[in-house]
Short mmCIF file of the C-alpha atoms (twelve columns), coordinates in Angstrom:
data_MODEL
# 
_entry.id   MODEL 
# 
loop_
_atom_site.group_PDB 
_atom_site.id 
_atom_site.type_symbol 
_atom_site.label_atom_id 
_atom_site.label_alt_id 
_atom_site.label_comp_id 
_atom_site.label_asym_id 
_atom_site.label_seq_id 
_atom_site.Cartn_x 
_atom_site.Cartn_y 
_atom_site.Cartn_z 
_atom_site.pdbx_PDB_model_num 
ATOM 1   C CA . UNK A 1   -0.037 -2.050  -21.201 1 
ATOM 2   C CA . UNK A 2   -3.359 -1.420  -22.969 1 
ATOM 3   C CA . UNK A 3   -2.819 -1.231  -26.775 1 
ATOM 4   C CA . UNK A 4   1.039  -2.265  -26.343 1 
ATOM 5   C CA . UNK A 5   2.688  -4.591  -29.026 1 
ATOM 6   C CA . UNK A 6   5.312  -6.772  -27.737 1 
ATOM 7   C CA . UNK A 7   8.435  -6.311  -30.069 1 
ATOM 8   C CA . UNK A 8   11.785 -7.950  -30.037 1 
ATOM 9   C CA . UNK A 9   15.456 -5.800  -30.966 1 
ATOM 10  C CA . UNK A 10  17.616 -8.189  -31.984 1 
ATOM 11  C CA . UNK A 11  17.984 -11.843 -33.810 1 
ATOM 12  C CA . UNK A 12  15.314 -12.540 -36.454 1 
ATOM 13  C CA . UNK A 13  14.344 -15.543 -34.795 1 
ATOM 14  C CA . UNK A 14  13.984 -13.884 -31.406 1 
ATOM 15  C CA . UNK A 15  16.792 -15.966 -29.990 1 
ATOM 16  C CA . UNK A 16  18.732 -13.719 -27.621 1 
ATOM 17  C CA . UNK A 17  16.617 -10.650 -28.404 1 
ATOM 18  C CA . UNK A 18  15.594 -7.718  -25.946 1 
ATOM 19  C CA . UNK A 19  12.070 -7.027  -25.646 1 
ATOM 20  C CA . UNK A 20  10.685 -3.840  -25.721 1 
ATOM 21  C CA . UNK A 21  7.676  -2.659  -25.833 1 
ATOM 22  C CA . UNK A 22  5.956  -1.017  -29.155 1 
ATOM 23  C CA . UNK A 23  2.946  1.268   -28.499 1 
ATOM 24  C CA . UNK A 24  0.875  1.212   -31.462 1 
ATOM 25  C CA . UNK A 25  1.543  5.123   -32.506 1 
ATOM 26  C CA . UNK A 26  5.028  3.147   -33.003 1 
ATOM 27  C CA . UNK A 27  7.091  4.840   -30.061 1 
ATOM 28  C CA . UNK A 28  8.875  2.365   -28.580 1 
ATOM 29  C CA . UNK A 29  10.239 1.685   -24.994 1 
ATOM 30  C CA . UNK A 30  11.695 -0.847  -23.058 1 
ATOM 31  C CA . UNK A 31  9.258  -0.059  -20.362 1 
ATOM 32  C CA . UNK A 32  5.698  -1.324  -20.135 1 
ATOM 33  C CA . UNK A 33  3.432  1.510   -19.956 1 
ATOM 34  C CA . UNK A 34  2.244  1.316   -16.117 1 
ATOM 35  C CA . UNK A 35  5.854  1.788   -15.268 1 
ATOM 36  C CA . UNK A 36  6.057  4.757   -17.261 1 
ATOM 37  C CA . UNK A 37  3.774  6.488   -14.886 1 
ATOM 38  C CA . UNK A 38  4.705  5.284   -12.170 1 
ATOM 39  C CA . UNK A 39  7.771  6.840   -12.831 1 
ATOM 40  C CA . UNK A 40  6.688  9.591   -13.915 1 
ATOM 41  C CA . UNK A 41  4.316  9.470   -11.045 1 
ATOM 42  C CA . UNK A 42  7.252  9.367   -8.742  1 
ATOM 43  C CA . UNK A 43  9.333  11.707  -10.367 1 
ATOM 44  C CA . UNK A 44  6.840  14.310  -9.545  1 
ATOM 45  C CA . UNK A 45  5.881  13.457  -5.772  1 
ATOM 46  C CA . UNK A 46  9.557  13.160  -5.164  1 
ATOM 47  C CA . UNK A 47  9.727  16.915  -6.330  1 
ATOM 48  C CA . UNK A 48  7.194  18.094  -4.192  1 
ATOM 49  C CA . UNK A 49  8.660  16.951  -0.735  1 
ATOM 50  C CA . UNK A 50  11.664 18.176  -2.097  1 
ATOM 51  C CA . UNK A 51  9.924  21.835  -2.602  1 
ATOM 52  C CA . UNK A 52  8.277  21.215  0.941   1 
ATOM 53  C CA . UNK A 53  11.740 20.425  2.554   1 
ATOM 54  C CA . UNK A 54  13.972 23.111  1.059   1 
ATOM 55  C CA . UNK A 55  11.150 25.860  0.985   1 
ATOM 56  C CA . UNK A 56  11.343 28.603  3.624   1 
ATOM 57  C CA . UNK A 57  10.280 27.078  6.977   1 
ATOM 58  C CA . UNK A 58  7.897  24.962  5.929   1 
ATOM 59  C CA . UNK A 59  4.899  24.641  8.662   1 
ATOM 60  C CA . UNK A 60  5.257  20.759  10.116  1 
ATOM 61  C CA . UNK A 61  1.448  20.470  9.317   1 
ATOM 62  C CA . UNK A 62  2.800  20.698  5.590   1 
ATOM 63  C CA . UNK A 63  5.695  18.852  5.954   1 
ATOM 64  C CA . UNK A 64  3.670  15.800  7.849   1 
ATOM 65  C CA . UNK A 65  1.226  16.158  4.751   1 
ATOM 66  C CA . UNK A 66  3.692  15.804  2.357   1 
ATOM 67  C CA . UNK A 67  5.689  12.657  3.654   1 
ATOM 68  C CA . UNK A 68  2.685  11.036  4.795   1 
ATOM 69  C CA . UNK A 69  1.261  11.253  1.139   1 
ATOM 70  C CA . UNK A 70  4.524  10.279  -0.081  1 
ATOM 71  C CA . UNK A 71  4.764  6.906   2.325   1 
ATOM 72  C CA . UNK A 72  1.037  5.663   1.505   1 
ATOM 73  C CA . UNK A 73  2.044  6.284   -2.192  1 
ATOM 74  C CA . UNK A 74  5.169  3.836   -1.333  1 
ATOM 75  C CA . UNK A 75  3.225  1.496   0.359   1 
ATOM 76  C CA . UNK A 76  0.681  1.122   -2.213  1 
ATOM 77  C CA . UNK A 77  1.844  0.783   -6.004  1 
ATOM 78  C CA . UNK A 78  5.618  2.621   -6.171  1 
ATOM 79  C CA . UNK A 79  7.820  -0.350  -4.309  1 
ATOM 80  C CA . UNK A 80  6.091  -3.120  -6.320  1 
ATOM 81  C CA . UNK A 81  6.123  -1.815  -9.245  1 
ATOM 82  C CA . UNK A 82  9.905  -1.080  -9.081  1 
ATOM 83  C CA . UNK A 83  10.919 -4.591  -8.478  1 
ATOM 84  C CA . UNK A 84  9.537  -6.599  -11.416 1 
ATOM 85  C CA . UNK A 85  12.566 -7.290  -13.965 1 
ATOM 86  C CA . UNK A 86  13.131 -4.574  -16.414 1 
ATOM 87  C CA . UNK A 87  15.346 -6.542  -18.774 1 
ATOM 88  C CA . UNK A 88  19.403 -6.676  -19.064 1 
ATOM 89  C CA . UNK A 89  19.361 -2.967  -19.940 1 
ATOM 90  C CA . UNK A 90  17.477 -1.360  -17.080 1 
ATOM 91  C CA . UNK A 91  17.545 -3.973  -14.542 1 
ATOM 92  C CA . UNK A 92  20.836 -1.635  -12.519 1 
ATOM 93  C CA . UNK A 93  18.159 1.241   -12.636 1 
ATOM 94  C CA . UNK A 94  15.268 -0.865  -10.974 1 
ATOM 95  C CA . UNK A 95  17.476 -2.552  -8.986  1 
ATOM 96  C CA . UNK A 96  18.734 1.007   -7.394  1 
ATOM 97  C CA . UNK A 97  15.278 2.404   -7.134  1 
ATOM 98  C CA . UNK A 98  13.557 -0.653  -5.667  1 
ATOM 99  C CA . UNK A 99  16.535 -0.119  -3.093  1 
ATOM 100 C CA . UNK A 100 16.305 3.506   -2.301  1 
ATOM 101 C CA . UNK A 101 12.762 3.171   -2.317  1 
ATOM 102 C CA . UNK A 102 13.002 0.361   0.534   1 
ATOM 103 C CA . UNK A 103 15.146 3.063   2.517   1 
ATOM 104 C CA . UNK A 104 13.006 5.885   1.844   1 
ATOM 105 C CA . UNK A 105 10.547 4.119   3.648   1 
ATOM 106 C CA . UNK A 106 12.636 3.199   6.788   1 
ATOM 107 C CA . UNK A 107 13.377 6.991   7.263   1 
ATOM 108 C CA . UNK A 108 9.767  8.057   6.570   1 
ATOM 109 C CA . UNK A 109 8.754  5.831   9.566   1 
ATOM 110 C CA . UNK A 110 12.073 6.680   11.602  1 
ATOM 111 C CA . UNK A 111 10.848 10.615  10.814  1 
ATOM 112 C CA . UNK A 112 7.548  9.397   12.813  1 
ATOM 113 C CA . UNK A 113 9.057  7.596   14.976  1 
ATOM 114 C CA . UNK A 114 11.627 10.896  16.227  1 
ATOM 115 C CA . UNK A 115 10.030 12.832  18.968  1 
ATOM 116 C CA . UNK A 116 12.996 15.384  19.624  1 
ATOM 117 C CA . UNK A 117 13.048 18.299  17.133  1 
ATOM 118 C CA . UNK A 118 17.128 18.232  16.445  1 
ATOM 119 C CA . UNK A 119 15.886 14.084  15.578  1 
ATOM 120 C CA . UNK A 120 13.362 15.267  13.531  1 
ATOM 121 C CA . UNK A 121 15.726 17.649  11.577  1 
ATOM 122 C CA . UNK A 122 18.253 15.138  10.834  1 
ATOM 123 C CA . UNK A 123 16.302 12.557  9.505   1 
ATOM 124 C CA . UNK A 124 14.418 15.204  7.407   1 
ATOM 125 C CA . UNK A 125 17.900 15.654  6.044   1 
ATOM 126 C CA . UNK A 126 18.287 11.970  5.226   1 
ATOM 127 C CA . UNK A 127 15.127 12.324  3.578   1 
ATOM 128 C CA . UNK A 128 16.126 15.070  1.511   1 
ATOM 129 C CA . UNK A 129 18.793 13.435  0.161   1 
ATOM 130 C CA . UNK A 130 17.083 9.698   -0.407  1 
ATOM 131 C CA . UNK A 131 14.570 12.465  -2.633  1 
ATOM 132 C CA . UNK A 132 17.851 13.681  -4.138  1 
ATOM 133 C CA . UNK A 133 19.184 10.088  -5.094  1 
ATOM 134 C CA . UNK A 134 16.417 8.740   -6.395  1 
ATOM 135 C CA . UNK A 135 15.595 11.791  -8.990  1 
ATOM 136 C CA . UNK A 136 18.988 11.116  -10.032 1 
ATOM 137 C CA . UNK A 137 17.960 7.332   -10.310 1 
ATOM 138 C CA . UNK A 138 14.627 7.904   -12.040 1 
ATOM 139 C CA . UNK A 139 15.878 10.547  -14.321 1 
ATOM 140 C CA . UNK A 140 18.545 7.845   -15.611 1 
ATOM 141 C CA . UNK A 141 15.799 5.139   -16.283 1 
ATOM 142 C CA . UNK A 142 13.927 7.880   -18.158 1 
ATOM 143 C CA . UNK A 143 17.050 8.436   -20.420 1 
ATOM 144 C CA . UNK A 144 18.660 5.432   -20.535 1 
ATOM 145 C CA . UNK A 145 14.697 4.418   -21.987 1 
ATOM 146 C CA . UNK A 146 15.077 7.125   -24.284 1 
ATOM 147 C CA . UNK A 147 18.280 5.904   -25.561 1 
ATOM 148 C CA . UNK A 148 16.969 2.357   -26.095 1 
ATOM 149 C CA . UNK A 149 14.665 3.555   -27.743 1 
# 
């Protein structure tokens, strides 16, 4: 959160107030800047294994790419940073991603795991739409930010 005023919505006295966070071009957002990008972040690798996945017969090579980008991404910042408390108003949103997230990675490592190609397909499938669920998911943080805004 370089630069980032904390700010309180609510109570004068900051009793029972919601923090958000002010940047200091005076947008503000209940969340901290790092999980703006990583959102953001996610938003956008999501879409790409989506475009991999429903793109005319992909190559596997491309495929493998893709997912195996997306799980070292998963492993190293995304899960984390979607479990840290996001406040009374967007706690149900990082609660659901943190979740889906979690399951994303089972079937990334159950897609590894698959050796027969009708296994393969299916849990491609299931990855598909964990991609699908958790645009949805991000796309509400994003506007249910907005809103608070």
């Amino acid at each position: 959160m370089r630069g980032a005023l904390l700010v309180y919505r609510g109570e004068d006295n900051c009793q029972g107030a919601i923090p958000i966070f002010a940047s200091p071009d005076g947008r503000g957002s209940m969340l901290p800047d790092d999980l703006q990008h990583a959102s953001s972040q996610l938003r956008s690798r999501l879409h790409e294994v989506k475009t991999v996945l429903s793109g005319p017969a992909a190559s596997t090579d491309l495929i493998a790419t893709k997912l195996t980008g997306l799980k070292s991404y998963l492993e190293s910042a995304a899960v984390s940073l979607f479990s840290r408390d996001l406040g009374p108003m967007l706690r149900p949103y990082g609660v659901e991603i943190h979740k889906e997230l979690r399951l994303l990675q089972i079937d990334l490592a159950r897609w590894q795991a698959s050796r027969r190609a009708d296994t393969q397909q299916s849990r491609l499938t299931n990855i598909a739409r964990r991609c699908d669920r958790l645009l949805g998911y991000v796309d509400a943080l994003q506007q249910a930010d907005a809103a608070g805004r």
